[in-house]
DSSP file (Angstrom, degrees, kcal/mol; ACC not computed):
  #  RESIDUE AA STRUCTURE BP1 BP2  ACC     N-H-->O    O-->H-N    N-H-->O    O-->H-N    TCO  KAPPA ALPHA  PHI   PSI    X-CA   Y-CA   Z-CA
    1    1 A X              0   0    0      0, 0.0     2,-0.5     0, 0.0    67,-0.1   0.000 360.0 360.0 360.0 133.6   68.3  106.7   62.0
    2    2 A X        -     0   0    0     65,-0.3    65,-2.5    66,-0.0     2,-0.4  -0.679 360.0-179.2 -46.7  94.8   65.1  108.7   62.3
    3    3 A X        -     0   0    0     -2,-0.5     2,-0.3    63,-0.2     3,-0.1  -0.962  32.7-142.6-122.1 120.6   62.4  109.0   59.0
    4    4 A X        -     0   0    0     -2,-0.4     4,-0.1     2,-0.1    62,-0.0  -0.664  13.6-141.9 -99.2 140.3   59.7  111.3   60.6
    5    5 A X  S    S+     0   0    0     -2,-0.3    -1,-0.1     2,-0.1    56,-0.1   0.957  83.2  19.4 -77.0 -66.4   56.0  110.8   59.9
    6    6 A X  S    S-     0   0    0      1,-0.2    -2,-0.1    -3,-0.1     0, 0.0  -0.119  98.7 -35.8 -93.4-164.2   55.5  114.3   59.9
    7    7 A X        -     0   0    0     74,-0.1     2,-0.4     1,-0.1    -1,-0.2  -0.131  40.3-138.4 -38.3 156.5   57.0  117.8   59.7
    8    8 A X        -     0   0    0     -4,-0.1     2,-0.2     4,-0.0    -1,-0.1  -0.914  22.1-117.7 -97.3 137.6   60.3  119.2   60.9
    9    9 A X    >   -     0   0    0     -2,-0.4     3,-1.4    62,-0.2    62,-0.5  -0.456  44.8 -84.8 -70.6 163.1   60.7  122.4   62.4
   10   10 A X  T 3  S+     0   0    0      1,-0.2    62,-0.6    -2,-0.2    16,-0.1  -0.238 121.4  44.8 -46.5 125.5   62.9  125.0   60.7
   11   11 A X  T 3  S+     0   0    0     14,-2.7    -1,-0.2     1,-0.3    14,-0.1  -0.170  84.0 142.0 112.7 -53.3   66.9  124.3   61.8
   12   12 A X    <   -     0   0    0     -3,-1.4    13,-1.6    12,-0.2     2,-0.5  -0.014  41.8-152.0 -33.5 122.9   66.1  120.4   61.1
   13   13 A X  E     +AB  24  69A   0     56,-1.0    55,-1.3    11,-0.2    56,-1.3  -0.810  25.0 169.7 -79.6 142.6   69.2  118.5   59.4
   14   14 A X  E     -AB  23  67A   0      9,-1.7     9,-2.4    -2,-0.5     2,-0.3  -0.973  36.9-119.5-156.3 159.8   68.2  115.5   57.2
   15   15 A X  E     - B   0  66A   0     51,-2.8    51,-1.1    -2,-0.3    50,-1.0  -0.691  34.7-174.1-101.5 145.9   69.5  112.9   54.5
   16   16 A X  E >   - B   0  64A   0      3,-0.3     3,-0.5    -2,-0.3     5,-0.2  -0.850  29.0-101.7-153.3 131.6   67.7  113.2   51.5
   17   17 A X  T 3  S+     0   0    0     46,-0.6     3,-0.1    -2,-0.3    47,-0.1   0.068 105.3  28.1 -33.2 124.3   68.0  111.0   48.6
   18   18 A X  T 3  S+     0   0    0      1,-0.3     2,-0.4    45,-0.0    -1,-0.3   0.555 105.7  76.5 100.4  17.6   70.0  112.2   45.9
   19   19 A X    <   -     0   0    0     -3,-0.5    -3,-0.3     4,-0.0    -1,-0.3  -0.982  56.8-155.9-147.9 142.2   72.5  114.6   48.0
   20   20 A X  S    S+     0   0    0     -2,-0.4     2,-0.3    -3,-0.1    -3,-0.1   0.065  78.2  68.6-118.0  32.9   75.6  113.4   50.1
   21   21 A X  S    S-     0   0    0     -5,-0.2    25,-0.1    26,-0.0    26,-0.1  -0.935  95.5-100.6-101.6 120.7   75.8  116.0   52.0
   22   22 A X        -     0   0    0     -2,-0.3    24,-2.0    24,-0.2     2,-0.3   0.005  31.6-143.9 -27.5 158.0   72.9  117.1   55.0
   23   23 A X  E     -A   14   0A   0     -9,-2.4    -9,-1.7    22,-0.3     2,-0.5  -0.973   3.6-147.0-143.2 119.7   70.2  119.9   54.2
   24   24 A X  E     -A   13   0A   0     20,-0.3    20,-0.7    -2,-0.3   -11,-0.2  -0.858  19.1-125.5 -95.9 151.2   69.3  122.0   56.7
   25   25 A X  E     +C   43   0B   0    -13,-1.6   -14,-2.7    -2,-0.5    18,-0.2  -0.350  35.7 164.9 -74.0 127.2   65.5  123.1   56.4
   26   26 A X  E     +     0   0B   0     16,-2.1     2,-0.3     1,-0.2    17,-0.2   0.411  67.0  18.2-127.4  10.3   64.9  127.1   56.4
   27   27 A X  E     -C   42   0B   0     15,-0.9    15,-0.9   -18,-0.1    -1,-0.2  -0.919  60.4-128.6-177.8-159.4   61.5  126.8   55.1
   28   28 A X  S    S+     0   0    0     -2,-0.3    13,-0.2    13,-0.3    12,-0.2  -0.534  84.8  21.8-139.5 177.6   58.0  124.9   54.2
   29   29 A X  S    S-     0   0    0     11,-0.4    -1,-0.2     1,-0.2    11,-0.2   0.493  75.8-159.7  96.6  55.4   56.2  125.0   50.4
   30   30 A X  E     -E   39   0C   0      9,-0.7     9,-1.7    11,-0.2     2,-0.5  -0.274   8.3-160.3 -75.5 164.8   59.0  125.8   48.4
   31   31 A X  E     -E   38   0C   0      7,-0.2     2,-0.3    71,-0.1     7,-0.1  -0.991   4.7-152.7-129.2 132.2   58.1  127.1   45.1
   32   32 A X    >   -     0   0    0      5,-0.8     3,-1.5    -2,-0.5     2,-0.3  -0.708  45.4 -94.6-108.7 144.4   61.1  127.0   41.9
   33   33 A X  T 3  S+     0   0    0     -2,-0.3     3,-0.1     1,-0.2    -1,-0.1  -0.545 102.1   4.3 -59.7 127.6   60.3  130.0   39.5
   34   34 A X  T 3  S+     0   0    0     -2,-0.3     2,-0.5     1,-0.2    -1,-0.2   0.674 105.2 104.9  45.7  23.8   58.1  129.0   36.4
   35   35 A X    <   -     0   0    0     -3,-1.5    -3,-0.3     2,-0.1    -1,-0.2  -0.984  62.0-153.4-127.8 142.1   57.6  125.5   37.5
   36   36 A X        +     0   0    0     -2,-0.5     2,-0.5    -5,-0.1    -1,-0.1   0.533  65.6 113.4 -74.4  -3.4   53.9  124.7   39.1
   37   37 A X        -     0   0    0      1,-0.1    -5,-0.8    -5,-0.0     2,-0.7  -0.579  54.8-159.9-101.7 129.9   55.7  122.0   41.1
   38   38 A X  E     -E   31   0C   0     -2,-0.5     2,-0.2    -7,-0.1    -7,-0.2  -0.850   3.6-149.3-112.2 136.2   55.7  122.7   45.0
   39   39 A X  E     -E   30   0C   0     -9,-1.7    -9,-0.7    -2,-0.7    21,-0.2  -0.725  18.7-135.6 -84.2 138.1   58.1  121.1   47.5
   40   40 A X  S    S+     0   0    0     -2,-0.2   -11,-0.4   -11,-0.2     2,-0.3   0.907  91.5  21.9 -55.9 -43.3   57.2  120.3   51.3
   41   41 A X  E     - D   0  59B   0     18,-2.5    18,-1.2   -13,-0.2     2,-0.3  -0.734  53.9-163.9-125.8 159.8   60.9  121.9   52.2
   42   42 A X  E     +CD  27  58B   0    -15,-0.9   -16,-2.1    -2,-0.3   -15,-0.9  -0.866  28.5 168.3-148.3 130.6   63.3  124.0   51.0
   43   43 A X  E     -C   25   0B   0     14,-1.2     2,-0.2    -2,-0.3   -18,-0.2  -0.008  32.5-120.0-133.1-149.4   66.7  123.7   52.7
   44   44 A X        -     0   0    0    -20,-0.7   -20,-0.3    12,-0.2     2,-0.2  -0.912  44.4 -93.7-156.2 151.9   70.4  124.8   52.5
   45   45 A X     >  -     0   0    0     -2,-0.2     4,-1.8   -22,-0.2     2,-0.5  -0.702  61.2-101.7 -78.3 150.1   73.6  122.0   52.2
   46   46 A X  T  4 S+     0   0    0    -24,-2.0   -24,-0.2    -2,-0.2   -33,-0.0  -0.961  96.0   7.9-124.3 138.0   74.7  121.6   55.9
   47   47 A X  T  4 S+     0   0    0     -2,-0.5    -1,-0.2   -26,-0.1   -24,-0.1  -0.939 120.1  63.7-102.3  -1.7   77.2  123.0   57.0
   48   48 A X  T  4 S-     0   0    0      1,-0.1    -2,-0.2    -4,-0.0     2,-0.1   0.908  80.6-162.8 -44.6 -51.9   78.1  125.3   54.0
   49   49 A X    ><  -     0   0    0     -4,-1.8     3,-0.7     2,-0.1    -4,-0.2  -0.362  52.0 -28.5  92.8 164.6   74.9  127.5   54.1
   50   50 A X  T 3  S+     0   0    0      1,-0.1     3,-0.1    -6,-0.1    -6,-0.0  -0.183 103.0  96.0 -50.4 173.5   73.8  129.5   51.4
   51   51 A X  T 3   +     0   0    0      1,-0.8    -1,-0.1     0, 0.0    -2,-0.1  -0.344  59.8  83.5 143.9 -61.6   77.3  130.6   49.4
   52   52 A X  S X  S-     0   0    0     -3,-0.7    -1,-0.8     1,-0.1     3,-0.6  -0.321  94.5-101.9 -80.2 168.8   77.7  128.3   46.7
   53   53 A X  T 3  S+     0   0    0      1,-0.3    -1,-0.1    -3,-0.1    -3,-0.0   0.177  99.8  92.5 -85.9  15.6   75.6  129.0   43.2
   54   54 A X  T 3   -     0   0    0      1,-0.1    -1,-0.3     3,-0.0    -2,-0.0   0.629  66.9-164.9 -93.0   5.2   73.2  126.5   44.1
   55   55 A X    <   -     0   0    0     -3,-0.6    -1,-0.1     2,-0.1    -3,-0.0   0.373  49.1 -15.1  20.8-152.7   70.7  128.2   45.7
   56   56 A X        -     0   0    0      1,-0.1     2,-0.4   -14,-0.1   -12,-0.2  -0.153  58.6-133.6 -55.9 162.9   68.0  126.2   47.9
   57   57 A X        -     0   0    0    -14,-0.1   -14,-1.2     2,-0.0     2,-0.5  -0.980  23.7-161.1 -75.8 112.2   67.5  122.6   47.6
   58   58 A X  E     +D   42   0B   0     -2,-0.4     2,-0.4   -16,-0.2   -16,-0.2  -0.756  25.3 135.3 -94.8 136.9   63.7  121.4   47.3
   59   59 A X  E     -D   41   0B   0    -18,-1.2   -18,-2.5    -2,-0.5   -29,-0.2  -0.993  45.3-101.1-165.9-173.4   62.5  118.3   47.9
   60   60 A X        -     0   0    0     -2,-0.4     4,-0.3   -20,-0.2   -21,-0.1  -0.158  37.7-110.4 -89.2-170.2   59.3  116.3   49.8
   61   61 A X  S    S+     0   0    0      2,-0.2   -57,-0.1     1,-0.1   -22,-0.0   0.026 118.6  72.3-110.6  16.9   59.5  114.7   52.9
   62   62 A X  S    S+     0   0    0      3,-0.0    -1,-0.1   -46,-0.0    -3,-0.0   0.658  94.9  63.8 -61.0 -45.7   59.1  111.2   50.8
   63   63 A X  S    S+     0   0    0    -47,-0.1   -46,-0.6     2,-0.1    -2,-0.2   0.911  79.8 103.9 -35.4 -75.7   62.9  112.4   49.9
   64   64 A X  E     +B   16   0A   0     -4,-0.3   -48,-0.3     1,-0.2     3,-0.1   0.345  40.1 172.4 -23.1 132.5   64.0  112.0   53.5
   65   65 A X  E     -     0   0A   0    -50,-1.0     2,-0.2     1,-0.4    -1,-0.2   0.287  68.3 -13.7-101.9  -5.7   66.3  108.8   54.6
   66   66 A X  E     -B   15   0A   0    -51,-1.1   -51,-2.8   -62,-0.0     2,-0.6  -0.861  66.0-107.4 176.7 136.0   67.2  109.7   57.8
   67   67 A X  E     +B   14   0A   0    -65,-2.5   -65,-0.3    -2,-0.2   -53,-0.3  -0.806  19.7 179.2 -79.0 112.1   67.4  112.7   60.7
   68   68 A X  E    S-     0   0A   0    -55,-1.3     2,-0.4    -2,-0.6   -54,-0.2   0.930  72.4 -18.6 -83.4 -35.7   70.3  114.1   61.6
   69   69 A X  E     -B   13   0A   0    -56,-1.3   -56,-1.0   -58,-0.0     2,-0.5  -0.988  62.5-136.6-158.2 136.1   69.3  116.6   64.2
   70   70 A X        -     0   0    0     -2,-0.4   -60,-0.1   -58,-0.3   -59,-0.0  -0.890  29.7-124.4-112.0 133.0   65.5  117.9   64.5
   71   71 A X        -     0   0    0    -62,-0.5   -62,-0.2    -2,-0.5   -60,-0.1   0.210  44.5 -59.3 -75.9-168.5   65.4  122.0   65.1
   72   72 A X        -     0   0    0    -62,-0.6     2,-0.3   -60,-0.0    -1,-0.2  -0.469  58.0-167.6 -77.1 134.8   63.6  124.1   68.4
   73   73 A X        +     0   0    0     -2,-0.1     2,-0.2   -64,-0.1     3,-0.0  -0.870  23.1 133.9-121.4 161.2   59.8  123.5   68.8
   74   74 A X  S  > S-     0   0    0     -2,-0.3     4,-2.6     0, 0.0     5,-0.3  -0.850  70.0 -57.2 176.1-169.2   57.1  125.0   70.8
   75   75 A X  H  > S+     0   0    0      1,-0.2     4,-1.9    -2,-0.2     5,-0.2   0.900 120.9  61.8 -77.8 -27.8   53.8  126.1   70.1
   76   76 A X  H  > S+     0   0    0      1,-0.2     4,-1.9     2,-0.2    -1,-0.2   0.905 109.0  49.8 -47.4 -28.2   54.2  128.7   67.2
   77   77 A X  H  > S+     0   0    0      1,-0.2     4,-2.7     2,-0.2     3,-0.2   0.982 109.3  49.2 -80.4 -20.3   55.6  125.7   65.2
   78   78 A X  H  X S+     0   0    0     -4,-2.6     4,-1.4     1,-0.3     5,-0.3   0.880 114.2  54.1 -63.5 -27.8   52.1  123.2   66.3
   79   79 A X  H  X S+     0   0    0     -4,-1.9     4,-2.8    -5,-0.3    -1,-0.3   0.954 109.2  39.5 -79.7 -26.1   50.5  126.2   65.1
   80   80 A X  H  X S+     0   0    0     -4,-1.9     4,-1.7     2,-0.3    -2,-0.3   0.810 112.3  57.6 -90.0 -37.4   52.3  126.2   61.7
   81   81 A X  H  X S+     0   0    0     -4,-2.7     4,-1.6    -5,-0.2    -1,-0.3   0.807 103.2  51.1 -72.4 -22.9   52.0  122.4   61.5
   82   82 A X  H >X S+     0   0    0     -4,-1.4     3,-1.0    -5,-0.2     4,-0.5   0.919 109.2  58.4 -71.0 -48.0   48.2  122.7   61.8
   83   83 A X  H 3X S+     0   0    0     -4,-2.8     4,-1.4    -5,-0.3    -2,-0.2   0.705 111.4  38.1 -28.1 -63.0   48.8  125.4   58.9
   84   84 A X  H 3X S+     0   0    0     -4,-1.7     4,-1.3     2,-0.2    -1,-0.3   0.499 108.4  57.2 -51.2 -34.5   50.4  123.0   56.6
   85   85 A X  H XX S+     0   0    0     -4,-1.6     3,-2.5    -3,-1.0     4,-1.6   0.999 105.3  52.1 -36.7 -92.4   48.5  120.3   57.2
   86   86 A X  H 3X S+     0   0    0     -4,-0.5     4,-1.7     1,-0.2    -2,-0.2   0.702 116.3  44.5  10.7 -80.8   45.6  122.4   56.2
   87   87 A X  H 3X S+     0   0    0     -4,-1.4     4,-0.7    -5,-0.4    -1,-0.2   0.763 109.3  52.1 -23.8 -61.0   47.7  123.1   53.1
   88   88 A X  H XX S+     0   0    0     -3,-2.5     4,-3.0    -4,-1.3     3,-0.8   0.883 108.7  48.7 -62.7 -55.1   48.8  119.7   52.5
   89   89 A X  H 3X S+     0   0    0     -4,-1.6     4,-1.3     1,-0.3     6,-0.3   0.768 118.2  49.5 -87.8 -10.1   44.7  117.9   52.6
   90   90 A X  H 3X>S+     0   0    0     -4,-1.7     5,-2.3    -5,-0.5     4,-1.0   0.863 107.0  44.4 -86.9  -8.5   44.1  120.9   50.2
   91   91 A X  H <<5S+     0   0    0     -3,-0.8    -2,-0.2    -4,-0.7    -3,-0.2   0.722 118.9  51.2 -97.7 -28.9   47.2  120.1   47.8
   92   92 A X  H  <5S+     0   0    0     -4,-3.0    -2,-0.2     1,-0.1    -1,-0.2   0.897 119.9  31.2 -47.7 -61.1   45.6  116.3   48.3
   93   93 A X  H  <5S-     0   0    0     -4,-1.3    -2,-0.2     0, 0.0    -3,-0.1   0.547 111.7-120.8-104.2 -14.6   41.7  117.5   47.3
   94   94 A X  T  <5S+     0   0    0     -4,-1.0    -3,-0.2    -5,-0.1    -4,-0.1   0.914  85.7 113.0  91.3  45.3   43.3  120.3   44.7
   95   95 A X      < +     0   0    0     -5,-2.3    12,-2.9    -6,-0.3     2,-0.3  -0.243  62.4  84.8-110.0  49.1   41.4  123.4   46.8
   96   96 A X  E     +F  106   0D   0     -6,-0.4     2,-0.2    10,-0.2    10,-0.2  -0.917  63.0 141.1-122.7 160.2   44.9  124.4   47.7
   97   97 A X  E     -F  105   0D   0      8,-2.6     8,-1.3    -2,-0.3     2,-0.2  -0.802  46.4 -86.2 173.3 158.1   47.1  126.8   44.9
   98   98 A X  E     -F  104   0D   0     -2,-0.2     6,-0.3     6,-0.2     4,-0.1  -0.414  33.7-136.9 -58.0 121.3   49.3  129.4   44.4
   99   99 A X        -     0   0    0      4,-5.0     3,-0.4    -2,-0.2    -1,-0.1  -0.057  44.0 -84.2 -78.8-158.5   48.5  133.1   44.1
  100  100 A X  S    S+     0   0    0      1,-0.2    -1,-0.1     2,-0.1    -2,-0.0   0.597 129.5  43.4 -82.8  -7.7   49.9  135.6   41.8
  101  101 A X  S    S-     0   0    0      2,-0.3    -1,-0.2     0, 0.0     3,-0.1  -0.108 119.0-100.7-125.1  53.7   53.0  136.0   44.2
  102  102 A X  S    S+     0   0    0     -3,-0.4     2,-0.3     1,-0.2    -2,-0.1   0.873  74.5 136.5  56.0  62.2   53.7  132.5   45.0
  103  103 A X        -     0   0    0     -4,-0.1    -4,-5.0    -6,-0.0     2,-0.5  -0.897  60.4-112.0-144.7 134.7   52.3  132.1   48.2
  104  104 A X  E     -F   98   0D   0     -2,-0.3    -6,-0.2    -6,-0.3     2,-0.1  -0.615  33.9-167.9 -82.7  81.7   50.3  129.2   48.9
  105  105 A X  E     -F   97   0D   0     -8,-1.3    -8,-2.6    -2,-0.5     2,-0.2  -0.515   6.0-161.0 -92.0 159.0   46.2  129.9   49.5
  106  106 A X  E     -F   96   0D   0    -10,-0.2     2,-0.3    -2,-0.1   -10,-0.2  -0.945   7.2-175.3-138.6 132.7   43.8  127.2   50.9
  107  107 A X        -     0   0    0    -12,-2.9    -2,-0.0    -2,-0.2     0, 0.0  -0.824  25.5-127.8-138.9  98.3   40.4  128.1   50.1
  108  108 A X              0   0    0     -2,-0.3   -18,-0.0     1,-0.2    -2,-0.0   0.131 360.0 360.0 -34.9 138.2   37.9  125.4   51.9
  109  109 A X              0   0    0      0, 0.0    -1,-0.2     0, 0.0     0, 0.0   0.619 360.0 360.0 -98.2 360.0   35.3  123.8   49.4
């Protein structure tokens, strides 16, 4: 099985520790309501989908055990991985944080 150094694109299915079912990834820097704590991913159980009362799953890519299927790339997502990156060495050096509507600034020191 496949544990990836870096991102997955959006679409990805992955094992992640603590779930028996796959999560597919729909999105990057998840944020849970009143909690400071940000996730690299926020996903979906696969193949149910949204549906059930559980709303997203978060977790890091430390989470991951294994790839089940990795989603469509091209260059909008190399552009989005520089983003995160970006994102990532600021959540690393602490000049990265949340604004007042949860979206994720990097503000170079």
């Amino acid at each position: 099985m496949v544990i990836p150094d870096g991102w997955l694109p959006i679409g990805s299915v992955v094992l992640v520790g603590g779930f028996e079912e796959p999560i597919m990834i729909l999105g990057y820097l998840g944020h849970e309501e009143g909690s400071d704590t940000l996730w690299d991913y926020f996903g979906v159980p696969y193949p149910e989908g949204w549906g059930r009362n559980d709303g997203d799953v978060m977790f890091d890519r430390s989470s991951i055990e294994g790839v089940v299927y990795i989603g469509y790339q091209d260059e909008r997502f190399a552009m989005v991985v520089d983003q995160l990156e970006a994102v990532d060495a600021g959540r690393v050096d602490g000049s990265a944080e949340m604004d007042v509507e949860g979206e994720m600034t990097h503000e170079p020191r």
